[in-house]
C-alpha positions in Angstrom: 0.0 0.0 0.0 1.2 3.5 -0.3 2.2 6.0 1.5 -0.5 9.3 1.5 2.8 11.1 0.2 3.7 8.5 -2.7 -0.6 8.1 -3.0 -0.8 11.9 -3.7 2.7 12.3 -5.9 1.1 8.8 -7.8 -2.2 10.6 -8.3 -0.6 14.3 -9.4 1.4 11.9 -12.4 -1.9 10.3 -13.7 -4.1 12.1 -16.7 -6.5 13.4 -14.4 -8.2 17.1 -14.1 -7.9 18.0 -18.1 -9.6 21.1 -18.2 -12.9 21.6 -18.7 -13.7 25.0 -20.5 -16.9 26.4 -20.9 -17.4 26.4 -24.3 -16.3 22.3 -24.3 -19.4 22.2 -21.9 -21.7 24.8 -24.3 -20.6 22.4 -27.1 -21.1 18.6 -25.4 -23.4 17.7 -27.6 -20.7 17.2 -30.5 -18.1 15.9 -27.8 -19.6 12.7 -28.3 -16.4 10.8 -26.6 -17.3 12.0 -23.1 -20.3 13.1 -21.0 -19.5 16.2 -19.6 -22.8 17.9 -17.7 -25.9 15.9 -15.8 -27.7 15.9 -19.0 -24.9 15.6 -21.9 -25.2 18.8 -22.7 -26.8 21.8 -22.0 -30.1 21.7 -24.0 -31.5 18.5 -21.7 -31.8 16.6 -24.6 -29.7 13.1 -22.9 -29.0 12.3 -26.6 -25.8 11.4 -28.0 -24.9 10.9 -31.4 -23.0 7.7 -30.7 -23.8 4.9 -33.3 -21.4 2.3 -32.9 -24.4 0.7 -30.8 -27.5 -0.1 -33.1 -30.5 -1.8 -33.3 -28.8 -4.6 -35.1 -26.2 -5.5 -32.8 -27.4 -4.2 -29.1 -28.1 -7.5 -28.5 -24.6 -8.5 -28.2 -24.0 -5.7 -25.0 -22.0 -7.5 -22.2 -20.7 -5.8 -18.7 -17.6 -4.0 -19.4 -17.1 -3.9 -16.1 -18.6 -3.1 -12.5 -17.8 -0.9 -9.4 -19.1 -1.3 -6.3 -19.4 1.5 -4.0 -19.0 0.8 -0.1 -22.9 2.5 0.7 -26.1 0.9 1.2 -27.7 3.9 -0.2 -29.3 3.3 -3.6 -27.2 4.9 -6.1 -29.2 7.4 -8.4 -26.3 9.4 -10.0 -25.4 10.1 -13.2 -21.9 9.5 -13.9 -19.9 12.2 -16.3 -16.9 11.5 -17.7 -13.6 13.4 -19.1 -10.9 12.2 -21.1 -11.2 9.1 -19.9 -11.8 9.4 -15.8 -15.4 9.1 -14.9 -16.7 11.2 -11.7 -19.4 10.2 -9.5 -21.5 11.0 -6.7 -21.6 8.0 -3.8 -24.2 8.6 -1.8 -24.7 9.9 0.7 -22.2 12.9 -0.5 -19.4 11.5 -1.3 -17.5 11.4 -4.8 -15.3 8.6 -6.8 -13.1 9.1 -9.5 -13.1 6.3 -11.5 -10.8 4.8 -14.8 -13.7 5.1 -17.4 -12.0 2.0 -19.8 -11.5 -0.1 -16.3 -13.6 1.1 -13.0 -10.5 1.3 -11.3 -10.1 3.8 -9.0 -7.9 6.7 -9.0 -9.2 8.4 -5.4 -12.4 9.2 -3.6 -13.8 12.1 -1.6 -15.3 10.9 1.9 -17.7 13.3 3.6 -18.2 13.2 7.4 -22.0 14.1 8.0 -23.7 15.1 11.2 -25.4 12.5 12.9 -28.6 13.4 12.1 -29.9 15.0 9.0 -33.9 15.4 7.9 -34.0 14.4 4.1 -37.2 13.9 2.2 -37.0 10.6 0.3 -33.4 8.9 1.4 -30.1 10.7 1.5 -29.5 10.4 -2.3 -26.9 12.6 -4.7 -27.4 12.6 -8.5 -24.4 13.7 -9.6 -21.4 16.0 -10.3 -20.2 18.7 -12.5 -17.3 19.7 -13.4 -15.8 23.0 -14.7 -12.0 23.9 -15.3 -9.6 20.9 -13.0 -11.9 20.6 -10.7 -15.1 18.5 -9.5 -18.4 20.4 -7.6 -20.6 18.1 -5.3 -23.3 19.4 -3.2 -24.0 17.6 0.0 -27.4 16.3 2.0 -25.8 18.8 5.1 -26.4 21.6 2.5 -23.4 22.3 1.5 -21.3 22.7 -2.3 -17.6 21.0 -2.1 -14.9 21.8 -4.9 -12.4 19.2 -5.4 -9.3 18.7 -7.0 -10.2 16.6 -10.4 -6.7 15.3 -9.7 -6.4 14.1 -6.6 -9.7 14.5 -5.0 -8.5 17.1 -2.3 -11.1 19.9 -1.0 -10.0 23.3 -2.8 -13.2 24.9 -1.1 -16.0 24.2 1.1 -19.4 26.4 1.3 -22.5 26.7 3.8 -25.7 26.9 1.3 -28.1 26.6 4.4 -28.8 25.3 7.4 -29.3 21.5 7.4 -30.9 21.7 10.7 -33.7 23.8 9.4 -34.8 21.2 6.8 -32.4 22.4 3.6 -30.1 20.0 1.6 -28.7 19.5 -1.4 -29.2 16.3 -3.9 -29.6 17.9 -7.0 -26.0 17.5 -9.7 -24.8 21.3 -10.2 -24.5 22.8 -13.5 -21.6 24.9 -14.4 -22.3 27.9 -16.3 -19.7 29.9 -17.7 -17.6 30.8 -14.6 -20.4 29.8 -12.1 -21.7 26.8 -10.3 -25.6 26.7 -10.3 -26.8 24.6 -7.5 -30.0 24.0 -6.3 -31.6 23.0 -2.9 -34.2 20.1 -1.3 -36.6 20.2 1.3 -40.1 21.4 0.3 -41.5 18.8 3.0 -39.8 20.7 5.4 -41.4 24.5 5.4 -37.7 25.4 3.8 -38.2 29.0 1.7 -36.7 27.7 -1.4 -33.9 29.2 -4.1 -31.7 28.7 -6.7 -27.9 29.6 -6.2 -25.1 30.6 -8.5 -21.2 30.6 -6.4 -17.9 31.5 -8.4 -16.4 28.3 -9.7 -12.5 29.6 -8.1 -13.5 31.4 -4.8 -17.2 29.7 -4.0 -18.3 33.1 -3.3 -22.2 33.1 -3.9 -23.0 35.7 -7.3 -26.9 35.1 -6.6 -29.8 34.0 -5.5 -33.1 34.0 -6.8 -35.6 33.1 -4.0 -38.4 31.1 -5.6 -41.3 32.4 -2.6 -41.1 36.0 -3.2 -41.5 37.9 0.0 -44.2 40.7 0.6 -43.8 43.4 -2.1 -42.0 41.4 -4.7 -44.1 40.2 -7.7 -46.1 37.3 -6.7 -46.4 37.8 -2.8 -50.0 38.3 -3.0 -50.2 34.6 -3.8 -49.4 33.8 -0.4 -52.0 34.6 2.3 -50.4 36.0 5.7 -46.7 34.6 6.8 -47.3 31.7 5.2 -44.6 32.8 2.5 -41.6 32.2 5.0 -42.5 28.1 5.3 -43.7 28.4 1.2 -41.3 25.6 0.2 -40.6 25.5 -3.8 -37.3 23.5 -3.5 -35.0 23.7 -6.7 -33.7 19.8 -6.6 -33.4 18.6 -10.1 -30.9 19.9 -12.7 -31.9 22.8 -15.2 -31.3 23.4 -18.5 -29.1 26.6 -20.4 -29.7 28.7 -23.1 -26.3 29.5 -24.0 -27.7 32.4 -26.9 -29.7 33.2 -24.8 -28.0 33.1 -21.4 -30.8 31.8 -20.0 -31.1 29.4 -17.2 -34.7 27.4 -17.3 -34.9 25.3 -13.9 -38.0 23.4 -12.3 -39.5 24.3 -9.0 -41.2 22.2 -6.7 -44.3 21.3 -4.2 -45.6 24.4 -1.7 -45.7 23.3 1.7 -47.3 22.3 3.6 -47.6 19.5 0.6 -51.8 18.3 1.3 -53.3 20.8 3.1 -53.3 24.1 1.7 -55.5 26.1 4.0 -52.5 28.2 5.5 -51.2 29.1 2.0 -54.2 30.5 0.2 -53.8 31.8 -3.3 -51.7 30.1 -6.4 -48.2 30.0 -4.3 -46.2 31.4 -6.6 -43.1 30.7 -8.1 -43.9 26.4 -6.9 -44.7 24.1 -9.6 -43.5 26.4 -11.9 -40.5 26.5 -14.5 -38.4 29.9 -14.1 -36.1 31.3 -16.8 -33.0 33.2 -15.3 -30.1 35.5 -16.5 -27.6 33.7 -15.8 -25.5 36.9 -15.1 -27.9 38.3 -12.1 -30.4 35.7 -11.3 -33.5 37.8 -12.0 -36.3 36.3 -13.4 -37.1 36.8 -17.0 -40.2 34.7 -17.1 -42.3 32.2 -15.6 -44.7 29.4 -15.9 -46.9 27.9 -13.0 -48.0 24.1 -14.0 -50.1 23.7 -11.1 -51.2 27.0 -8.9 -52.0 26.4 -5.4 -50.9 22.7 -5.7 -52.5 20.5 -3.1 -51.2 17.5 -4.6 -47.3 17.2 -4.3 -46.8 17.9 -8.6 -43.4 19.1 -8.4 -42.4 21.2 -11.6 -38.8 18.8 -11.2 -38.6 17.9 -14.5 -35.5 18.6 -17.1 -36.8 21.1 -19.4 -36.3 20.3 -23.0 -34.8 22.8 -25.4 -35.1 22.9 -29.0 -35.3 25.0 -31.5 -37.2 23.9 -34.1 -40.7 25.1 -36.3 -43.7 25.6 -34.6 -46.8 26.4 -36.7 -45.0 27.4 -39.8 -42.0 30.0 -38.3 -38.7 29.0 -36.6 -39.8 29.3 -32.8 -37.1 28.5 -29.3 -39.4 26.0 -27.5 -39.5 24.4 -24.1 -40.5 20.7 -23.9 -41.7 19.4 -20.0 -43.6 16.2 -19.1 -45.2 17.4 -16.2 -45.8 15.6 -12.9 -49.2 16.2 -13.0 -50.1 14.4 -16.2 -49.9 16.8 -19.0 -47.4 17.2 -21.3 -46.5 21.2 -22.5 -44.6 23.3 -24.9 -43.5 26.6 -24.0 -42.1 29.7 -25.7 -38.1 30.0 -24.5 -38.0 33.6 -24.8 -41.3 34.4 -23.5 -42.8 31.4 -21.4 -45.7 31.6 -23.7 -47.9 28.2 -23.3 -47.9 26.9 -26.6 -49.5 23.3 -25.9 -50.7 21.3 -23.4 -52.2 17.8 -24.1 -52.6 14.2 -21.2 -49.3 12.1 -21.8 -50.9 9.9 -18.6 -54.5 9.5 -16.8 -55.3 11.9 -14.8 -58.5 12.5 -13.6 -57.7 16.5 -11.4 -58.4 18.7 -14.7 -60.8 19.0 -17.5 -58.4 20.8 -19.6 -56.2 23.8 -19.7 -57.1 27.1 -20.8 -55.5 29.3 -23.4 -53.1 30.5 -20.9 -52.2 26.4 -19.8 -54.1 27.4 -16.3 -55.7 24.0 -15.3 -59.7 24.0 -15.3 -59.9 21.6 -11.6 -62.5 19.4 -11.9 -64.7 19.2 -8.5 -63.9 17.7 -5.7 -60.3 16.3 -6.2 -58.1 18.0 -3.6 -57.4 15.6 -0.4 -59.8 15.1 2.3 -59.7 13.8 5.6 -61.5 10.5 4.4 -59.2 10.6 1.3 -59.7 11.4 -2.1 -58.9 9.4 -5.1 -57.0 10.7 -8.2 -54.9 10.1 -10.7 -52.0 10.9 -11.0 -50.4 9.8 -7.8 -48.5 11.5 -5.5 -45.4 10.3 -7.1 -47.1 11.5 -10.2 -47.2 10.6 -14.1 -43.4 11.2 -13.8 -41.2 12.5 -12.0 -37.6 13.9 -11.8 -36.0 11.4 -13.8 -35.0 12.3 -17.2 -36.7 12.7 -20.4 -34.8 12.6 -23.9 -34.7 14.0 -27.3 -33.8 12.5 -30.2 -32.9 15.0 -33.3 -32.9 11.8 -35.7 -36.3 10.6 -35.0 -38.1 13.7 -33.8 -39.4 12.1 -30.9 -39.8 12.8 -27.0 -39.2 10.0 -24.4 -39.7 9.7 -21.0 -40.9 7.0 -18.1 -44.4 7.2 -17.3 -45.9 6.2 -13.9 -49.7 5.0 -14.4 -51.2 5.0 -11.0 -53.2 6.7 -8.1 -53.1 7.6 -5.1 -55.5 8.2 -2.2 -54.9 11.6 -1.1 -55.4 12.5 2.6 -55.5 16.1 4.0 -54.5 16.7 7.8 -53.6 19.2 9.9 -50.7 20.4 10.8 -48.0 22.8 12.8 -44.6 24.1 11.5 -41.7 23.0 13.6 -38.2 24.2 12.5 -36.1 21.1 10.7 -39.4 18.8 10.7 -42.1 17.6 8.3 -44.2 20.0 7.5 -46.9 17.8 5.0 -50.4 18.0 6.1 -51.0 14.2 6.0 -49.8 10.8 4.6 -51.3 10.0 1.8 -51.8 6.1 0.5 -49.6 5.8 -2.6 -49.6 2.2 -3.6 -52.8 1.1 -3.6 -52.8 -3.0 -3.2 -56.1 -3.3 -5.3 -54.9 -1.1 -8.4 -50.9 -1.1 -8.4 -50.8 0.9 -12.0 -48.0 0.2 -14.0 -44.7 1.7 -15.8 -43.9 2.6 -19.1 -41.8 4.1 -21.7 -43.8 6.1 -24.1 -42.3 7.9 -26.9 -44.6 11.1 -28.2 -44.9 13.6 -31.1 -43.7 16.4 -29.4 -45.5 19.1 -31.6 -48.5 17.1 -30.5 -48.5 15.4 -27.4 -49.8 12.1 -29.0 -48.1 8.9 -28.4 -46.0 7.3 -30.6 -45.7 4.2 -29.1 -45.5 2.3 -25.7 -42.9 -0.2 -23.8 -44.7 -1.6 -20.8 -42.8 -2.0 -17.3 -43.8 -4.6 -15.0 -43.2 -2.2 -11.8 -42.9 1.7 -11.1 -40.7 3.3 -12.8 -38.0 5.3 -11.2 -35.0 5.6 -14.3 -34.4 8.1 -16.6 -33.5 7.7 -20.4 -30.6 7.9 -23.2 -31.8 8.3 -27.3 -28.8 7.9 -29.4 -27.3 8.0 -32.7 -27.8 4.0 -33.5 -31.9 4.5 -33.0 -31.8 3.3 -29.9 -33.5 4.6 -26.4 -31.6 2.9 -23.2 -33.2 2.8 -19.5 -34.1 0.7 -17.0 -36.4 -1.0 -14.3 -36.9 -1.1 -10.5 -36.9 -4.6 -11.7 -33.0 -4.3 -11.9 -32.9 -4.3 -16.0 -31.4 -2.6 -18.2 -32.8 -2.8 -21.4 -32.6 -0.8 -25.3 -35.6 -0.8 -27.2 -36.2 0.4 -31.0 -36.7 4.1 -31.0 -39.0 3.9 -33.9 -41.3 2.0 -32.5 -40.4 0.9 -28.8 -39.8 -2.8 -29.6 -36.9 -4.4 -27.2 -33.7 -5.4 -28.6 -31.7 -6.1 -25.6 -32.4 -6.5 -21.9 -29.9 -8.1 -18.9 -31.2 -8.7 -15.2 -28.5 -6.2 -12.9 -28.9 -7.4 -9.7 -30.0 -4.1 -8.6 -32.9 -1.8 -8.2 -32.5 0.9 -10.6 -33.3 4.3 -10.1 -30.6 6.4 -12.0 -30.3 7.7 -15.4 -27.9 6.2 -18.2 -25.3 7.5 -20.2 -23.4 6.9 -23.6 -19.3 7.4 -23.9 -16.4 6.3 -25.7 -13.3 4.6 -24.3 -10.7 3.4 -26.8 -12.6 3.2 -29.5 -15.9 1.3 -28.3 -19.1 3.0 -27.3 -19.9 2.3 -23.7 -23.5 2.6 -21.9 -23.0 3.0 -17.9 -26.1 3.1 -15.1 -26.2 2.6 -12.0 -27.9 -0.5 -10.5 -28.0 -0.8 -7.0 -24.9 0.7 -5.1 -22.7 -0.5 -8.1 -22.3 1.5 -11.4 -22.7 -1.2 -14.4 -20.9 -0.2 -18.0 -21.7 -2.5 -21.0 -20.1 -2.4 -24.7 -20.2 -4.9 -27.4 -17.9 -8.3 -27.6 -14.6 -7.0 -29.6 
């Protein structure tokens, strides 16, 4: 074994920490060797143009190789990787560097957490970025780490928020330009949520943009009394960039108290909304609220989609978002127009929306004490796994969660670093379990294309590539690639391991790899050579 001097003087000669420039990261898309952001590239297409992988030969995919990481948390990072090194979040907040043509490991970052720490929904961490030679994690104590891409070392270490009041952080960062953009978690804890931006060098914070707007800013009157300082509208899911633009498009999600909205009268604005940002200031260009006065835990924590493509006969910037609550929309990037809004899933809260994409409610749907049927469930039609966009086919895919919940309302009391919910609802309901799919739809629609069923909830994201193929996976443990034309399955392989993580494409001497993560282990397959 070596010493931590011959470990460290070892690690400083390896070809680690290449820099990472901001216009490699504006340009990932065509760097189809490596996957460099949470979503490939900026646009939050998870497309890569890879095609050494087809529909002809996918069936051939073995294991490359596997890691194992030393947690019993279920791993739902995605890996990136650079020149050859992949980095990835261990969870709880702890990062590996990893050989991308071997899963060997070059070093690994070990965070010591408090003993006690309030998270929402396990103490998960989906992912990394990486700007420059270094490596930017956030943590589930509510904290963003730089490290060293070399060696793993802490170059700084900055306080987002109190942990103790409910806050943490389990969203990937995005770097942008010279900035880290970094969300935050806890809407079921009365946090007052935000969106951050810190120097990538220093980790001095350059803004943040509140998503509850205090009394006198635009949208207070949305919130009746104080009930604006407990308003959630966590930020916990990666957001997209408009590099032309310099626009930053990010989800927001649930207003808490989550079922019982009698303390938060009025639409609760900016939750359940998606937000477009300058990137240089923070301030809000424009806005869209998916659900006002949400009484149904609908997070807006969904990747937005951007393309630029014809709408109605003139070149238009659009937004794609499969929303939690059912329906699938299409906004206007420059103005947050709503532009279409059409059922991807059954959903039985809404007769329609209105010219503006304001849901019409239909009567009695909002929880009750003797609960209150409705689909979609409270894990909803999806949910913050990823969607994808595939430039040679045209098509939008995404997992779909067909179920419903019982929906309970209750009351309750804001205590500082607790659950602040308003009820349990039932979410699995014996009697009508639902099922998973992937659907593939016409995105200038909404009308489905076609339809993979899944024999269980599904909680994994998806990959569209150059070969016409769409990868994901199954709380089943598979990992499958299926046609995507028409959805038909040309490969699948049992893992071993729930997963709940979203896959990626790279290259590593020569050969097209596909990585996910399946349990607490990170799986990478490639064809025989």
């Amino acid at each position: 074994m070596k010493s931590p001097a011959a470990l460290a003087a070892f690690l400083l000669s390896l070809p680690l920490g290449a820099q990472v420039t901001f216009e490699q990261l504006r340009d990932a898309p065509q760097r189809n060797g490596s996957w460099l952001t949470y979503s490939g590239g900026y646009n939050g297409w998870r497309h890569s143009a890879l095609d050494q992988i087809t529909r002809a030969n996918a069936g051939k995919l073995k294991v490359k190789w596997v890691h194992q990481m030393p947690t019993t948390h279920l791993v739902s990072a995605t890996p990136l990787v650079v020149d050859g090194v992949m980095y990835v979040s261990e969870p709880p907040s702890n990062v590996v560097a990893l050989d991308a043509e071997t899963g060997a490991k070059y070093w690994r970052y070990a965070r010591v957490l408090p003993p006690r720490i309030n998270t929402c929904c396990g103490q998960v961490n989906r992912g990394v970025a990486v700007l420059g030679d270094r490596v930017y994690v956030g943590t589930v104590d509510a904290h963003l780490v730089s490290l060293d891409a070399k060696t793993g070392a802490v170059l700084w270490d900055v306080e987002v928020a109190d942990y103790r009041t409910g806050y943490s952080i389990t969203v990937a960062p995005l770097a942008v330009k010279d900035m880290i953009v970094c969300g935050i978690s806890g809407g079921e804890y009365g946090i007052r949520g935000f969106l951050d931006a810190y120097d990538a060098k220093t980790g001095k914070r350059r803004w943040r943009h509140w998503t509850i707007p205090e009394p006198g800013q635009p949208g207070s009157e949305s919130w009746s009394g104080d009930s604006w300082k407990t308003g959630g509208g966590p930020t916990w899911v990666t957001g997209s960039y408009d590099p032309v633009q310099d626009l930053i498009v990010w989800g927001t999600g649930n207003p808490s108290p989550d079922w019982n909205g009698d303390s938060r009268l009025g639409d609760n604005l900016y939750s359940d909304s998606a937000i477009a940002l300058d990137a240089n200031t923070g301030r809000r260009k424009w806005y869209f609220q998916f659900v006002p006065h949400d009484v149904h835990d609908w997070d807006a924590v969904q990747v937005p989609v951007l393309v630029d493509d014809e709408w109605q006969g003139r070149p238009r910037k659009l937004v794609y978002w499969a929303h939690r609550n059912g329906f699938y929309y299409v906004l206007d990037r420059e103005t947050g127009k709503f532009l279409l809004g059409k059922p991807f899933a059954t959903q039985t809260w809404a007769k329609g929306l209105d010219a503006n994409g304001r849901p019409i409610r239909l009567p009695n749907i909002d929880p009750s004490p003797e609960g209150t049927y409705v689909w979609p469930g409270v894990q909803g039609a999806t949910n913050w796994y990823s969607p994808s966009y595939s430039p040679k086919t045209k098509l939008f895919y995404l997992a779909v969660w067909e179920n419903r919940s019982v929906y309970r309302k209750g009351e309750q009391e804001y205590s500082p670093g607790n659950r602040y919910i308003g009820s349990v609802p039932l979410i699995d309901l014996p009697d009508d379990p639902g099922y998973g799919a992937i659907r593939a739809l016409n995105p200038k629609t909404g009308d489905k294309v076609w339809e993979y069923k899944l024999h269980t909830k599904p909680w994994a994201g998806v990959l569209s590539t150059g070969g016409q193929l769409v990868f994901g996976g199954s709380d089943e443990g598979y990992a499958f690639a299926l046609d995507a034309e028409n959805g038909k399955e040309v490969w699948r392989m049992n893992t071993g391991g729930v997963i709940r993580a979203n896959p990626i494409t790279y290259t590593s001497k020569g050969s097209q790899v596909v990585a996910i993560a399946a349990g607490s282990s990170i799986f990478t397959f490639e064809l025989p050579k």
